[in-house]
KEVOTOR-393562 format. One record per residue: x, y, z of N, C-alpha, C, O, CB in turn; residue in one letter. Coordinates in steps of 0.02 Angstrom, whole numbers, plus 50000, padded with zeros to 5 digits. Each point is the difference from the previous one (the first is absolute). Glycine has a CB too. Layout:
BEGIN
XYZXYZXYZXYZXYZA;...
//
This chain:
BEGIN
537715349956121500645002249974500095007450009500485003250021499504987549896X;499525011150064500045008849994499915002750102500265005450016498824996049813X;500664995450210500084999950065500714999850022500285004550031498654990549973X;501434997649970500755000750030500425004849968500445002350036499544986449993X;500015013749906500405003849954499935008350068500455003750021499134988749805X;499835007650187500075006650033500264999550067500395004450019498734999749918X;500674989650112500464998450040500865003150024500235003850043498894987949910X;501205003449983500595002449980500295005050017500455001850039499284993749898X;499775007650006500415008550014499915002150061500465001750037499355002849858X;499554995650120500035000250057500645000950061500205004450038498884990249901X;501074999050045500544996050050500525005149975500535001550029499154983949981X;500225015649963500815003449975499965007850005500465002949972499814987449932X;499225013950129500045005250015500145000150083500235004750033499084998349856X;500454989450136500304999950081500584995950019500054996850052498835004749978X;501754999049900500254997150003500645005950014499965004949964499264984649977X;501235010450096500605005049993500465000249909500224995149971499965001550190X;499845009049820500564998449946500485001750012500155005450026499354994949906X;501114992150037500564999450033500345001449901499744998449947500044991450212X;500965014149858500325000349950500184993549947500235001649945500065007650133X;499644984249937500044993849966499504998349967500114996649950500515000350120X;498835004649942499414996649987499995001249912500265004949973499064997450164X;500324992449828500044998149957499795005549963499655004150031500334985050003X;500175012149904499745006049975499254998449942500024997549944501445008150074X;497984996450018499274995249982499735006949963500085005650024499574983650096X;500015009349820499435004849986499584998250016499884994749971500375009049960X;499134998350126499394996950003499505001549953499945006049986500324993450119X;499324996149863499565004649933499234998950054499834994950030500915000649802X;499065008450167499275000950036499455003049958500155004849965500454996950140X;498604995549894499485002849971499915006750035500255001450054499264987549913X;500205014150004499685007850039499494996450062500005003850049499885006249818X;499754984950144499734999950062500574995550043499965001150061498705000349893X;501824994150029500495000850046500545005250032500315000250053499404991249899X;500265012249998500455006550038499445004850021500245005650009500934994249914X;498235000050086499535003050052499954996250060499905002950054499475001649860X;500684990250083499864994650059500785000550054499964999350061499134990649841X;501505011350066500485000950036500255005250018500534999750032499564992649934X;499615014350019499955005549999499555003350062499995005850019500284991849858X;499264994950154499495002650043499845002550062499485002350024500414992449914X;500855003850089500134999950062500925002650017500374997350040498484992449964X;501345017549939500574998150025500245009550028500595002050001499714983449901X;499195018250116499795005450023500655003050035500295005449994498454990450014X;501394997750034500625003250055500604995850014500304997550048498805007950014X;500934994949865500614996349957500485005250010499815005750016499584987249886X;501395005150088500485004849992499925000449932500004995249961500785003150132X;499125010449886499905002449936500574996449947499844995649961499665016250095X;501104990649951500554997049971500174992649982500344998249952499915010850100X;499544988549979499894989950019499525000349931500165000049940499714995850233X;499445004349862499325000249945500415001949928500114996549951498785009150144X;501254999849915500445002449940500254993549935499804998949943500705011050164X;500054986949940500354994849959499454995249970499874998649942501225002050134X;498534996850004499774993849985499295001249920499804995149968500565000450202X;499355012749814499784999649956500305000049931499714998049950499675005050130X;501174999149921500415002049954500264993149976500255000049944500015012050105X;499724982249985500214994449979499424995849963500094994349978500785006850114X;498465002649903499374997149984500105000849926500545002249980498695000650127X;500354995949855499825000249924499414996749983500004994049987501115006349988X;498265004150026499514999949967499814997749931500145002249944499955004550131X;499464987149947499704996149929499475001949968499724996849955500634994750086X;499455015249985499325003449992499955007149984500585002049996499124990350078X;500045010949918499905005849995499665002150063499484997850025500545001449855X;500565007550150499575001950049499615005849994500245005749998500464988950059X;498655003849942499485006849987500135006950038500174999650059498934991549925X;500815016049984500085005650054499554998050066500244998750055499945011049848X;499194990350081499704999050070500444996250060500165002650053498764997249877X;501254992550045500214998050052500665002450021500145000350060499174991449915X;501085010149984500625003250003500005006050062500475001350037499684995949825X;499075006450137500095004650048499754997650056500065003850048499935004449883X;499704985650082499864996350079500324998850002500235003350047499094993449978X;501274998449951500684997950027500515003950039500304998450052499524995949861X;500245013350035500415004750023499855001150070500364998850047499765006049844X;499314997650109499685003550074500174992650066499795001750055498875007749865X;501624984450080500024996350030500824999350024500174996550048498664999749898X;501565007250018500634999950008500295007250051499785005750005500224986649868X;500665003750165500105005650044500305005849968499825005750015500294986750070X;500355006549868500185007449977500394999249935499864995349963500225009850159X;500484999849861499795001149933500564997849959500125001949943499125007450084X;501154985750017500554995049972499394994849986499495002049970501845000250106X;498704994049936499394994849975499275002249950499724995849965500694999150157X;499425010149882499525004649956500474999149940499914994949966499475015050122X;501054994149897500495000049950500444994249951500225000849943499735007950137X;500094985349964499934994049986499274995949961499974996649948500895005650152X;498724999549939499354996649990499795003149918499864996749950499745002650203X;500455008449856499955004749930500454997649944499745000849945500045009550124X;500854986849929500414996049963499654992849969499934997049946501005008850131X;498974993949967499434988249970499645003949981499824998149945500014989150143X;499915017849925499285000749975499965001549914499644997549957500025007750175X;500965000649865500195001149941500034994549943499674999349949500845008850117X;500064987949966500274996049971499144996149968500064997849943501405002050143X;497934999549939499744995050005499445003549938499584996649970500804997350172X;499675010449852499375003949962499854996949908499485000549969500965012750121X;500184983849887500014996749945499644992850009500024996349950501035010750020X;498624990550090499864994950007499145000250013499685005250005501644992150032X;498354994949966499355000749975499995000950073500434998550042499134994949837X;499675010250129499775000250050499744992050036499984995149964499815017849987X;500074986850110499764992550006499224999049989499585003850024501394994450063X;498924997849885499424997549962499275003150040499555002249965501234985649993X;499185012150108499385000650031499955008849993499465002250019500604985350073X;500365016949886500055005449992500075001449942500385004549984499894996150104X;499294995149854499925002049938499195002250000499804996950049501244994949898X;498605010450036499265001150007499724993949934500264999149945499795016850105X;499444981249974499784995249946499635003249935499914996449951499974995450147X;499955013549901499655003149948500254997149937500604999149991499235011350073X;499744988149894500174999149920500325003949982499995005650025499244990449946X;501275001549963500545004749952499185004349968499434997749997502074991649953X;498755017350030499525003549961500184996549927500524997149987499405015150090X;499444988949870500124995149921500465004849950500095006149997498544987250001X;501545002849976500715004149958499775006949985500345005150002500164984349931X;498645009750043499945007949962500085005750079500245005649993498614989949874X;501025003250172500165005050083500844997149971500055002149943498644996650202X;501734998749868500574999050004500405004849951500555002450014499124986150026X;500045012449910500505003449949499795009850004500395004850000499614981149899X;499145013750105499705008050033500815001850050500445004149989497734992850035X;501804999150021500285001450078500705002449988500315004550028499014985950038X;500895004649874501035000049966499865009049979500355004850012500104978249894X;499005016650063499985006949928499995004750063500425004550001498684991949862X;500535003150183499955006150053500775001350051500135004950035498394991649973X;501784998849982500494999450030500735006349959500305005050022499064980150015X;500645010349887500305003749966499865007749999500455004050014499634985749935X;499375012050036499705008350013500375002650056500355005049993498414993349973X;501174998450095500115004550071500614999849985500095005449971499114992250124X;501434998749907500625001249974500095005949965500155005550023499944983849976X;499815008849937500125006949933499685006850044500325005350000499364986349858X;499755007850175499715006050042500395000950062500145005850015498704992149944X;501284999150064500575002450050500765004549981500245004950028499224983850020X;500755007449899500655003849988499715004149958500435003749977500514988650037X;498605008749968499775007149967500135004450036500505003650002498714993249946X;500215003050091499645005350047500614999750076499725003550042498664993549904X;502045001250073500375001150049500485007349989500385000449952499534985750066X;500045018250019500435005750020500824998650011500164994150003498725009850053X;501514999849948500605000250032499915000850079499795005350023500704999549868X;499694989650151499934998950072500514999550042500514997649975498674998049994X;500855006050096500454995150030499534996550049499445001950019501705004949968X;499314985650037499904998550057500634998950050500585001749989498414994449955X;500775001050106500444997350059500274992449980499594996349972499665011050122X;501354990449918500074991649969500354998050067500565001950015499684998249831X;499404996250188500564997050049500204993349998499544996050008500095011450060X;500894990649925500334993649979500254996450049500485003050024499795001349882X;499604990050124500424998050037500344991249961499664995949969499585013050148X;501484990749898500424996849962500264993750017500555000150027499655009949946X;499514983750019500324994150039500514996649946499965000049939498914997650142X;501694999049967500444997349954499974993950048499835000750059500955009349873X;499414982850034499934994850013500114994449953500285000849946499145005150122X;500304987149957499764996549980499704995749976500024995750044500305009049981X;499214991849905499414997950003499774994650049499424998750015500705005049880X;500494992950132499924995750046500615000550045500585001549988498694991749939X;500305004450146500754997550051500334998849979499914995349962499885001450099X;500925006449944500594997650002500364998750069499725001150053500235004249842X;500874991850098500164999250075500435007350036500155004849964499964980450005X;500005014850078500295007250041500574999049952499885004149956499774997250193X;500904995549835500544998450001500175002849909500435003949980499464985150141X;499465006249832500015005249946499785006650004500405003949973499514987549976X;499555011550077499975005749996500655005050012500215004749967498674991150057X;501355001250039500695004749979500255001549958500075005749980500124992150074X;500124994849912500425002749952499755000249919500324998149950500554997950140X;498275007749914499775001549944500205008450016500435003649972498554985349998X;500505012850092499815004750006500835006450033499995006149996498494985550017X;501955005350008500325001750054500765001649977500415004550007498744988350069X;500784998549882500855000249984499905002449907500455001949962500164985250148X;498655011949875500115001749920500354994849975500395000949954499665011050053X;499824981450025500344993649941499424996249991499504999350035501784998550004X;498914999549899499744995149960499305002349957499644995749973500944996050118X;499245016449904499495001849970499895000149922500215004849967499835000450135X;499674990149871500015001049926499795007149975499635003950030500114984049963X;500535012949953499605008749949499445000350015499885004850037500594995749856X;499064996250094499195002050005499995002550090499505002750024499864986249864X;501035010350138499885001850085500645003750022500114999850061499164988849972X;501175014849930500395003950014499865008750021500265004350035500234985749895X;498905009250021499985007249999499355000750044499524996250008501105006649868X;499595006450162499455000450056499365002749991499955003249948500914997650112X;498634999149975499485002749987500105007050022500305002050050499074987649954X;500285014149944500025006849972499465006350061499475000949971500674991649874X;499855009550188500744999450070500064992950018499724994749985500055017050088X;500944991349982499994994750058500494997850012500274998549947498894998450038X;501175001950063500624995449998500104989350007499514997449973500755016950086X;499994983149956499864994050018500014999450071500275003850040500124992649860X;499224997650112500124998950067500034994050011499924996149953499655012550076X;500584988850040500024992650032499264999649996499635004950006501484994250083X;498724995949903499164997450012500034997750072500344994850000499325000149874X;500165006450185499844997550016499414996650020499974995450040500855009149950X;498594998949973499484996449967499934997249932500375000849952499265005350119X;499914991049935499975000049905499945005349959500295000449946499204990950064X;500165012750011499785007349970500425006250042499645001150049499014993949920X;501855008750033499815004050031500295008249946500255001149945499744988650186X;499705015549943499895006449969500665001549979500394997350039498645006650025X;501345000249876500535000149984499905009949967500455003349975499834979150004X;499145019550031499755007049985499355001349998499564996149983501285004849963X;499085007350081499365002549981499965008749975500205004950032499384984850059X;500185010249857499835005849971499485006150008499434999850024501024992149925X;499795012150032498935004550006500325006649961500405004350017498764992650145X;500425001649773500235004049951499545003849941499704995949966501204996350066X;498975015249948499705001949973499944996349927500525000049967499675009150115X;499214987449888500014997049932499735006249963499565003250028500234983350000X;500415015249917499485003749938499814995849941500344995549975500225015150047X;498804991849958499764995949962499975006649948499715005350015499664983650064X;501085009649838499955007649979499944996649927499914993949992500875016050101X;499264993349871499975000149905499504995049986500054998149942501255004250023X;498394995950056499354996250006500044994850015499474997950026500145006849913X;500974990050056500204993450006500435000550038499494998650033500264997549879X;500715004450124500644998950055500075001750070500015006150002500454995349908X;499604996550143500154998050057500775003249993500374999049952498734989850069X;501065015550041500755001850022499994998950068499444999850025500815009049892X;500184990450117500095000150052500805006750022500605000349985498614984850005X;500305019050053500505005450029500384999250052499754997050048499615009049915X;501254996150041500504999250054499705005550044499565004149985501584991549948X;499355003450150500045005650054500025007949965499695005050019501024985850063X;499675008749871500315006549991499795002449929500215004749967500824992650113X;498414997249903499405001849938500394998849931499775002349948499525008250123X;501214986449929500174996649938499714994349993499864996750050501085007849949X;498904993249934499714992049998500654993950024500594998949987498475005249893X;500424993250162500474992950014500184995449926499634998049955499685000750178X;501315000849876500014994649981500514993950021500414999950045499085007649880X;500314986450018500344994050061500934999749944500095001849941498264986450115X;502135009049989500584996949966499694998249943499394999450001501274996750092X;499815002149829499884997949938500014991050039499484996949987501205015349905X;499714984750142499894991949996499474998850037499694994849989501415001650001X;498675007850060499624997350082499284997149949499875000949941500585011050194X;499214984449918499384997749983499605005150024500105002550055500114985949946X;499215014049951499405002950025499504998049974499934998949940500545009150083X;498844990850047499434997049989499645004950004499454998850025500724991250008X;499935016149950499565004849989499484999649941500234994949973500675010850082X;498714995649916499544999649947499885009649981500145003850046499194981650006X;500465017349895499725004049977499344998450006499774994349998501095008549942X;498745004150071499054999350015499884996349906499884994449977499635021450137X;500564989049866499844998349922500174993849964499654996549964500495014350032X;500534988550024500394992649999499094994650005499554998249962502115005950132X;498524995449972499474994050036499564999549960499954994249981500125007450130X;499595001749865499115000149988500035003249913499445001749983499975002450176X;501074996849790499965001449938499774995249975499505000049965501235006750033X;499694987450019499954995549941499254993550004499844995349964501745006950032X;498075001450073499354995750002499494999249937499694995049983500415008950135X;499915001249857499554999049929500264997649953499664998549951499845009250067X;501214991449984500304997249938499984992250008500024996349951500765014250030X;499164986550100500084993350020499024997849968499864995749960501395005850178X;498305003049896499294999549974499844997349939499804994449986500095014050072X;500304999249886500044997449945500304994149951499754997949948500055011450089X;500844988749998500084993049967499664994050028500264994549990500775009749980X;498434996150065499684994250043500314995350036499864994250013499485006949917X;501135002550086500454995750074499765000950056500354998850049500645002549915X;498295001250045499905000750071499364995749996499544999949959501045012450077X;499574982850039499254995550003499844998450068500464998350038499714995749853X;499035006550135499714999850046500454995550055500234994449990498695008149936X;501155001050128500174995150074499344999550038499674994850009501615009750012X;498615000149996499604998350086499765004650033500455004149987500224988550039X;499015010150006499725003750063500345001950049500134995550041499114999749940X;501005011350033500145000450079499345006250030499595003549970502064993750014X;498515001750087499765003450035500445007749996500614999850007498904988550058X;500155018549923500215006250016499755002450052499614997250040500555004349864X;500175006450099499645002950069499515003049985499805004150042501044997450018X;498724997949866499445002349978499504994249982499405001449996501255008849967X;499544984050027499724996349970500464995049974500574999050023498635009149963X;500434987449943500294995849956500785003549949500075005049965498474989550038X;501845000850014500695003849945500034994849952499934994650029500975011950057X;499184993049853500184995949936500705001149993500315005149984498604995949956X;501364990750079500805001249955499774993749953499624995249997501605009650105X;499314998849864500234996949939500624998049996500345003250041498975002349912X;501104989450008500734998649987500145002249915499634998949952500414989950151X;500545014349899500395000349932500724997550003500394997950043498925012049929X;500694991749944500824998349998500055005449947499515003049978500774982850050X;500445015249951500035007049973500934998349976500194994149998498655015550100X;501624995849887500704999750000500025009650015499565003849980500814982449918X;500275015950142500315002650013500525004049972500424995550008499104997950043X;500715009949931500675002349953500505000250057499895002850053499565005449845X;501134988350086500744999350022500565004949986499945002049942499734987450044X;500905013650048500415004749973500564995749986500445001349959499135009250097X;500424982549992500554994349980500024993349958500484996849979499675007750116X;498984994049897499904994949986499535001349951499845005749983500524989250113X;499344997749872499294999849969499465004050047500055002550056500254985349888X;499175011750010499505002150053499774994950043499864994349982499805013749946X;500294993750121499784995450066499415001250032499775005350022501284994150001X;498604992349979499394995850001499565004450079500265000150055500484985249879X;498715017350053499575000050064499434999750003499615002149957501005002450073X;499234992550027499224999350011499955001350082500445000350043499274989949851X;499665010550108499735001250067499175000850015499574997549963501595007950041X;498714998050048499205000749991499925007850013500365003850032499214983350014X;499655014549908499825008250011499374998650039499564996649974500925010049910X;499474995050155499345001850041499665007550001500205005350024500314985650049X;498725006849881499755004949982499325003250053499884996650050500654998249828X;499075011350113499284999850040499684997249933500135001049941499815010450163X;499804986549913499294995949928499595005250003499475000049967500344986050050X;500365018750019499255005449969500155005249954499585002949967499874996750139X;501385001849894500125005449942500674998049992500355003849966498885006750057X;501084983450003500754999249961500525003650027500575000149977498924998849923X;500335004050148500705003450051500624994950000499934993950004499215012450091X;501384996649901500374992650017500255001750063500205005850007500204989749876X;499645000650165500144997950080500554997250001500355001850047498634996449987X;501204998749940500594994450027500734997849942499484997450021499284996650052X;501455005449911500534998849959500474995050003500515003150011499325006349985X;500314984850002500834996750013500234997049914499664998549950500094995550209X;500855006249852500694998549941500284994250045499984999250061500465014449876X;499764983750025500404993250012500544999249945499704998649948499244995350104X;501455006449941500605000949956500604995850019500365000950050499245010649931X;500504982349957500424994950017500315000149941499714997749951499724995850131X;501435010349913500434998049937500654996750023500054997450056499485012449875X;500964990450026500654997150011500505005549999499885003649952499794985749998X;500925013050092500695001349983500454996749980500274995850037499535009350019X;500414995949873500734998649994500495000750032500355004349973499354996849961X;500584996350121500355001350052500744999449974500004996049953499055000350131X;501635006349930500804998150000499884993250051499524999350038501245015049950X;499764981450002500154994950046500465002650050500215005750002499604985749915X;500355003150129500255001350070500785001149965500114995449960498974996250143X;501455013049902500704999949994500004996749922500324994949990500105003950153X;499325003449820500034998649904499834992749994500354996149967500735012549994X;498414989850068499464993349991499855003549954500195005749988499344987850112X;499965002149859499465000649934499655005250042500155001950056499654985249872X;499655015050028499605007050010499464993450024500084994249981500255019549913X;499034988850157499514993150006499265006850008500075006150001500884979550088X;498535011049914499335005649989499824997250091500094995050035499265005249783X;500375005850187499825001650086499154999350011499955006050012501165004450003X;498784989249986499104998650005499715007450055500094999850061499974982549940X;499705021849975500085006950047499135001750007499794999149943501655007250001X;498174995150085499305002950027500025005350007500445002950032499284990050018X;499725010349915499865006650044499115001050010499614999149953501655007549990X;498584995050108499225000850023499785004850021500375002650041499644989249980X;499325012049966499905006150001499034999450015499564997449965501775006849942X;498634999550157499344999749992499725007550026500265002950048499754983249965X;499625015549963499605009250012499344998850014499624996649967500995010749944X;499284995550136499155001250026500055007249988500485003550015499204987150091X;499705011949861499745005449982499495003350035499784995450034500575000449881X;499305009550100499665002950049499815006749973500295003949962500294989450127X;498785006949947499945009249973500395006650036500084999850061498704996249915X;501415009049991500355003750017499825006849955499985000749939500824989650105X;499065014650013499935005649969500565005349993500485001150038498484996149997X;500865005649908500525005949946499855004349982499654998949950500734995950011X;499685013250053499745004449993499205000850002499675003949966501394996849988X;498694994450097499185001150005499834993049939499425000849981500415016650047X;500424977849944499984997649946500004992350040500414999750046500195010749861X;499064984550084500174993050024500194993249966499574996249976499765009050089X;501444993349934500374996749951499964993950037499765000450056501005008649888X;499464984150032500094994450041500704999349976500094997949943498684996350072X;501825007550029500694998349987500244995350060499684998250050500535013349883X;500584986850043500234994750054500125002650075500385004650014500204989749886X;498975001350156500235001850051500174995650050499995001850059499505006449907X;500664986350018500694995550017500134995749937499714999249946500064999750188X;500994997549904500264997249938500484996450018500475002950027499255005049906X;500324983550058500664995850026500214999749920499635000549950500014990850180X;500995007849872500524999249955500664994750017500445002850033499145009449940X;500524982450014500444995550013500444997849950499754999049944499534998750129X;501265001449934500614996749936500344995950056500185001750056500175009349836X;499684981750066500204995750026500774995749938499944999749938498545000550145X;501954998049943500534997049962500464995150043500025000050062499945010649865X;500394985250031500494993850047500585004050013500305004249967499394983549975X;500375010150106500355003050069500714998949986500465003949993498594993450097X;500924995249909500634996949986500204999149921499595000849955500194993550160X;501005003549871500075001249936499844990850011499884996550049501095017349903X;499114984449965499704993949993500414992350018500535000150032498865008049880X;500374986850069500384995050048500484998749957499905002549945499274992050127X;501425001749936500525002249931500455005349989500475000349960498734995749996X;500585008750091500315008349979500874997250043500555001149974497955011750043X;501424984250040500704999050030499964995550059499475000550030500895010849934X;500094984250064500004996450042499595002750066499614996450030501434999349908X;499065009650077499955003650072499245001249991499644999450049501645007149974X;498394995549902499435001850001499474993050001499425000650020501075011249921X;499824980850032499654994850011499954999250078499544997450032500794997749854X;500275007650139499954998350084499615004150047500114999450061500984996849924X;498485007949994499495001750018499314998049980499534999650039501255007249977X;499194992249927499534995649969499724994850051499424999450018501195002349870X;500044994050137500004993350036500055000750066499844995350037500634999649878X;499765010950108499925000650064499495001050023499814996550047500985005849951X;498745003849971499265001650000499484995149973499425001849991501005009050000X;499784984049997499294996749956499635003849929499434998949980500284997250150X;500635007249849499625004049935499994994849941500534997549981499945015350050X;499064985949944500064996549930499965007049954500244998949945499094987750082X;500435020349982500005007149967500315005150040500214998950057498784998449888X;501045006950033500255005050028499225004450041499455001649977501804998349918X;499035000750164499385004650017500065008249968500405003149964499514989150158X;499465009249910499875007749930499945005150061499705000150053499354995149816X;501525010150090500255006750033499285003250010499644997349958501665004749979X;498295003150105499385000050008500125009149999500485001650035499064984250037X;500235018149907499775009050000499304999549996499654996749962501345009449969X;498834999050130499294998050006499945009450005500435003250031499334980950044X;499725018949895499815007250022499294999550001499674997249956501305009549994X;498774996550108499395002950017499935006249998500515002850021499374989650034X;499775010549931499805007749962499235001550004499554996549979501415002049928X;499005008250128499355000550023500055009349960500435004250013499404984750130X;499685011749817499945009749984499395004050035499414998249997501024999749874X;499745006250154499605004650017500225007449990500585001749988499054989650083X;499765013349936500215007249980500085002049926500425003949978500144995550126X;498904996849858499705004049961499875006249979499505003150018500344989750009X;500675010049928499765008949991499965001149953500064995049966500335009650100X;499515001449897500325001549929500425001950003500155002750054499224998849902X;501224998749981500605002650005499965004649961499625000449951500944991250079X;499925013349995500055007049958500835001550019500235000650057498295005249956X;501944994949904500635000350015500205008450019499775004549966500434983849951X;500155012750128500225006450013500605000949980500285005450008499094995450073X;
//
């Protein structure tokens, strides 16, 4: 089975794409999208492009392999694509033969490891300086699944039929036609300061702080934001043993929690995710949020008000980085995703069931903002 499944795709990267063709998400494991990936060197970049962009990963794709893959692609339309699934995929388990079998350590190592964890936190935002770095963002709009040419237009193009939760734009950016599933819609490169001991700014060209429109969506995070409330999730014993990964030093310990959030619109809203720690002093490495609430949405033309089912996902890898001669482990990449229904709901109006039925949707597919964010340039800051 798993022979013909790769087949397939196969077939369908030596297949011409014609504007009719059905609009398919292919979902592929991380060793099927290595296996179809293996041979496509002197591919038209742009082509490759689509045909990955139509993929969706059931796996987590590890950095390592992430960077053999890259190096196999012709250039940097399809790189940029491939960097998109990959994103998208990082909330997902790794595949099983890439778990290390080692035993869970016994609760009394399990809780040492939480307590060392909590410390490096509280010691981090202690001991951190006023800094800047480099933030470079690059901005995909899309999405979560194939859609057909024909809607994308008139999501992306004509601006009809977009429910509230997908009206408003990501913080930059303008809209665009998809003509992938993912594509680039902005890219940034912008001085961050890290100042009053807790806050993240981001500076404009002309050294004012950015900021976004009051409606737009932003998947930006604060440094302090991310990583405050880890000891508070500790201490109520919401956090419990996962599994082993492989690091580029050794053994990494994650763990899963759950926790709540503070809202400026809503209750507080539900999250969990996993922290991946070093087991030798509790560094924390790795970070993801998973965040699933509701909007009270207006109805279509003074329908009832109906609730929107809205995502947002957030994951930070951490790294060492030096500061005034000083060596901190802060974020030095970071995917951030918000996902919401696209369409308003079934019921909202005749024209909107007739897309429903034209497309085969029993749901609405989900509006997709995807940011990748990489920091470098580490300094201290000193205001002049």
């Amino acid at each position: 089975m798993r022979r013909w499944a790769v087949a397939v795709l196969l077939a369908g990267f030596a297949t011409p794409v014609f504007a009719g063709r059905p609009a398919v998400t292919h979902e592929v494991t991380a060793d099927q999208l290595a296996q179809a990936l293996a041979h496509v060197r002197h591919r038209w970049d742009g082509w490759l492009a689509k045909q990955i962009s139509d993929m969706k990963l059931t796996q987590r794709l590890s950095a390592s392999r992430l960077a053999r893959l890259e190096e196999q692609l012709p250039g940097s339309q399809a790189r940029q694509a491939l960097t998109a699934i990959a994103d998208e995929s990082v909330f997902l388990d790794l595949p099983a033969e890439e778990i290390p079998p080692d035993p869970a350590p016994s609760s009394t190592a399990r809780a040492a490891l939480l307590d060392k964890a909590s410390g490096f936190v509280r010691d981090t935002i202690d001991r951190l300086p006023s800094f800047t770095a480099t933030r470079e963002t690059t901005r995909f709009e899309g999405t979560s699944t194939v859609i057909s040419g024909r809607l994308q237009t008139e999501l992306f193009t004509l601006n009809l039929w977009r429910a509230p939760p997908a009206v408003n734009w990501e913080c930059p950016g303008e809209p665009k036609i998809g003509y992938r599933r993912l594509s680039i819609i902005d890219r940034t490169h912008v001085a961050v300061v890290y100042r009053h001991g807790h806050e993240l700014h981001a500076l404009g060209e002309k050294g004012g702080e950015f900021e976004c429109p009051e409606d737009s969506v932003s998947t930006s995070e604060e440094f302090g934001h991310v990583i405050a409330w880890i000891p508070r999730a500790i201490a109520q014993g919401k956090v419990t043993w996962s599994h082993w990964e492989h690091g580029g030093a050794g053994l990494v310990a994650v763990f899963q929690y759950s926790s709540f959030v503070p809202s400026k619109s809503s209750a507080p809203v539900p999250v969990h995710g996993e922290i991946a720690l070093d087991p030798a002093n509790g560094t924390l490495l790795r970070l993801t949020e998973m965040r699933r609430w509701n909007e009270h949405e207006p109805g279509y033309e003074g329908k009832p008000r109906y609730d929107a089912a809205v995502e947002r996902d957030s994951e930070v890898i951490f790294g060492p980085v030096n500061i005034g001669g000083n060596v901190f482990y802060c974020p030095v990449h970071h995917v951030a995703i918000y996902r919401a229904p696209i369409l308003w709901p079934r019921g909202s109006a005749p024209e909107i069931d007739e897309i429903y039925r034209r497309n085969g949707f029993s749901e609405s597919p989900l509006l997709e903002y995807l940011n990748d964010v990489t920091f470098t340039g580490y300094q201290l800051y000193t205001s002049r």
